[in-house]
Backbone as a chain_set.jsonl record, in Angstrom:
{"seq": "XXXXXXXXXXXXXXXXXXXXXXXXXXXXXXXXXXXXXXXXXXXXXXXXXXXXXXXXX", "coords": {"N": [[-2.472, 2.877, -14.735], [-2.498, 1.79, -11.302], [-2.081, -0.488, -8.416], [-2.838, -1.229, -4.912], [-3.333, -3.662, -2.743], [-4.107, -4.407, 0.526], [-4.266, -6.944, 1.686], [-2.879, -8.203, 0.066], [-0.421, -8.176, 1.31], [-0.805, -10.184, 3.233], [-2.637, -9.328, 5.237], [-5.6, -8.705, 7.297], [-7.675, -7.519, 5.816], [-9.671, -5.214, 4.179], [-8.38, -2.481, 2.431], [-8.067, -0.754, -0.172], [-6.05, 0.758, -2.894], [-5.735, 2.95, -5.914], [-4.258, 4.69, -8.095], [-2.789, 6.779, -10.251], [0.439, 6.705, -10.659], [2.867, 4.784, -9.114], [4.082, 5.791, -7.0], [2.52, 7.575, -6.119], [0.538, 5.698, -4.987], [2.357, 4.463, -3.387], [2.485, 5.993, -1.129], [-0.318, 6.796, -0.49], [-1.201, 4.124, 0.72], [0.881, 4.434, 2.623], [0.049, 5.268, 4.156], [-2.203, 4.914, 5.255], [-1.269, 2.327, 6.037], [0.039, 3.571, 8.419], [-1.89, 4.786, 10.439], [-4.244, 2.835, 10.533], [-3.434, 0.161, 11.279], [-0.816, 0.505, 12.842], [1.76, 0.683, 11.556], [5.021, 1.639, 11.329], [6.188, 4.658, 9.935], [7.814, 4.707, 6.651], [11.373, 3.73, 4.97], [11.302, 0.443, 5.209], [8.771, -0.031, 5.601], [7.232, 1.246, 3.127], [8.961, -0.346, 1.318], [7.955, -2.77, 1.466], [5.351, -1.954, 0.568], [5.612, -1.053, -1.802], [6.676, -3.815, -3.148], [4.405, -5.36, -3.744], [2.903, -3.567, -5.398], [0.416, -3.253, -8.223], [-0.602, -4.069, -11.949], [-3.106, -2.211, -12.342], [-6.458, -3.765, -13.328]], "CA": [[-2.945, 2.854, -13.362], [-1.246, 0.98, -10.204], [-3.36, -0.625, -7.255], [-2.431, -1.624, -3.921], [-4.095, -4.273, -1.485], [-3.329, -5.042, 2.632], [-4.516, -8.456, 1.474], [-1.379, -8.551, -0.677], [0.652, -8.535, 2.467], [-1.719, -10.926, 4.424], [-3.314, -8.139, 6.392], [-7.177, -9.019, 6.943], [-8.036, -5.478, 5.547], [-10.029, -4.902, 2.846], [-8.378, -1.569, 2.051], [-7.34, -1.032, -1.577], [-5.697, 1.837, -3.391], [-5.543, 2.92, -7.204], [-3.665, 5.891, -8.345], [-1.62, 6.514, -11.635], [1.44, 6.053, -10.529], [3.32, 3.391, -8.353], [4.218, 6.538, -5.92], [1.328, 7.872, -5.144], [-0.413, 4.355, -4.502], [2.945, 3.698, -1.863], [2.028, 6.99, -0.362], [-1.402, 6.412, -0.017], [-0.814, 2.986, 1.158], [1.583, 3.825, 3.816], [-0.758, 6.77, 5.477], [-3.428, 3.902, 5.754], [-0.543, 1.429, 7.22], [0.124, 4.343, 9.832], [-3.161, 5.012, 11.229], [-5.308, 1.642, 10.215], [-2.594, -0.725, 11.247], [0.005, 1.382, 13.281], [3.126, 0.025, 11.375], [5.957, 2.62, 11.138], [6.392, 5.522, 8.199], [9.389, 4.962, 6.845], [11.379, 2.77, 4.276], [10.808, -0.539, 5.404], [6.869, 0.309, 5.039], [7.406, 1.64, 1.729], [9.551, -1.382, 0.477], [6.584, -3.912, 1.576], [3.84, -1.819, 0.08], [5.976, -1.219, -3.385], [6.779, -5.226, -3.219], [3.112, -5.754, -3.592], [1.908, -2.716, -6.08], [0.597, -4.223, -9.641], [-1.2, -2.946, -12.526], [-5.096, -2.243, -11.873], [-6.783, -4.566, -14.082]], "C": [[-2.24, 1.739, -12.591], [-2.589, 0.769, -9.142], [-2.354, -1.234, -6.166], [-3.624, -2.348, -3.111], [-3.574, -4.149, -0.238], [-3.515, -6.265, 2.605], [-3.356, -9.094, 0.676], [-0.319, -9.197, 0.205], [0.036, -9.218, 3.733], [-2.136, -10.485, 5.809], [-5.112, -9.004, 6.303], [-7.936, -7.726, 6.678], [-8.201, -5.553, 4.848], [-9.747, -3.494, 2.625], [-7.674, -1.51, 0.749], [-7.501, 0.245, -2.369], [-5.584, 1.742, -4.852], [-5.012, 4.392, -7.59], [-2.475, 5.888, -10.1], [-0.465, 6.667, -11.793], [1.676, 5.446, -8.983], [3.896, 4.659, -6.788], [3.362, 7.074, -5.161], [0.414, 6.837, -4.377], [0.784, 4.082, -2.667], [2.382, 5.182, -0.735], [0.477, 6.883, 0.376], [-1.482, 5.558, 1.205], [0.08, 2.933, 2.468], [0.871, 4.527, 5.143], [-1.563, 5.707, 6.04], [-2.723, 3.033, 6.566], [-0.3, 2.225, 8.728], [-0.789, 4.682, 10.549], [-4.126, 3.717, 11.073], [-4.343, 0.151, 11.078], [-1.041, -0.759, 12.246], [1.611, 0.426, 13.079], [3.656, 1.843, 11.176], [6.118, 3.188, 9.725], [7.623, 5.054, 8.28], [9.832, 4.021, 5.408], [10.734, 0.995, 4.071], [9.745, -0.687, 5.146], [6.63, 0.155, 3.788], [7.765, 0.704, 0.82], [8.67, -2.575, 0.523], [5.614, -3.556, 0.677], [4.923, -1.808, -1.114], [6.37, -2.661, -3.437], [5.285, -5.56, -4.043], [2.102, -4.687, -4.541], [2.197, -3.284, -7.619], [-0.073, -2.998, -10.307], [-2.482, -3.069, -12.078], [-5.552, -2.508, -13.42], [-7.721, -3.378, -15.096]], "O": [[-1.518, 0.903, -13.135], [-3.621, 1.43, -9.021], [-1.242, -1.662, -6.476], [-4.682, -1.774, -2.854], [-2.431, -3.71, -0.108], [-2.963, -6.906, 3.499], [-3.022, -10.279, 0.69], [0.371, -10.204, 0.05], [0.268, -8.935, 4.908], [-2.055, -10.962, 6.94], [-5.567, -9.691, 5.389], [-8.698, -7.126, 7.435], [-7.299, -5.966, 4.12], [-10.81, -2.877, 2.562], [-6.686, -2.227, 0.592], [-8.582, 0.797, -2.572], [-5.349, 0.615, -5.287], [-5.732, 5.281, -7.135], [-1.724, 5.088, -10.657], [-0.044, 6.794, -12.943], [0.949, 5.575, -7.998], [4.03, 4.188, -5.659], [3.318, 7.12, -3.931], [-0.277, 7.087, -3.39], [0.447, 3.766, -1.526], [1.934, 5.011, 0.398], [0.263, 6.896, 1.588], [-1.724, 5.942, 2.349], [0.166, 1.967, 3.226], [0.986, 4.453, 6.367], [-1.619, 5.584, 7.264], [-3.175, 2.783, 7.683], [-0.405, 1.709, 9.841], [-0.368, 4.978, 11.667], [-5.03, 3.851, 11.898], [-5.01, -0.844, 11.36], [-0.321, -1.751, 12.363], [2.297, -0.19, 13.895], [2.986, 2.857, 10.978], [6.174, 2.554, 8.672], [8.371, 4.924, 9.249], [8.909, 3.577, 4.724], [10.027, 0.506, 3.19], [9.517, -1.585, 4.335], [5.996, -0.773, 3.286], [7.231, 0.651, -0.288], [8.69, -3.356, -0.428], [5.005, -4.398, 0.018], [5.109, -2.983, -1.432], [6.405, -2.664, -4.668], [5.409, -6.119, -5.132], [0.876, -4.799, -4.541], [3.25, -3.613, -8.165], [-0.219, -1.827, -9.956], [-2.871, -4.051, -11.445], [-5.238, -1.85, -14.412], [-8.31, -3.759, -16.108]]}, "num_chains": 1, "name": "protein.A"}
C-alpha cells in the first residue's frame, strides 16, 4: 500500500489518500489538487504529489 498527504506539501488540508499502488494514489491525489486546491492537471502536479507518496504504515 502507498499513501499520500497535502500536508506533505505544506497544504493546510487534511486530505489523505491510500491506494495499492504509487499511481493510483498520484491520480487520486491530483483530482483532489484540481478541484480542492485549483492547481493545474498535468506533470508538474504529478511530480509534487509522487515526490511526497510513501508507504502506508
Amino acid at each position: 500500500m502507498k499513501k499520500f498527504e497535502c500536508k506533505s506539501l505544506g497544504m493546510a488540508c487534511d486530505f489523505k489518500v491510500e491506494a495499492e499502488n504509487p499511481e493510483e494514489v498520484i491520480s487520486k491525489a491530483e483530482e483532489h489538487a484540481a478541484t480542492a486546491h485549483n492547481l493545474p492537471r498535468g506533470e508538474e502536479t504529478r511530480a509534487k504529489i509522487r515526490s511526497q507518496v510513501k508507504d502506508a504504515d
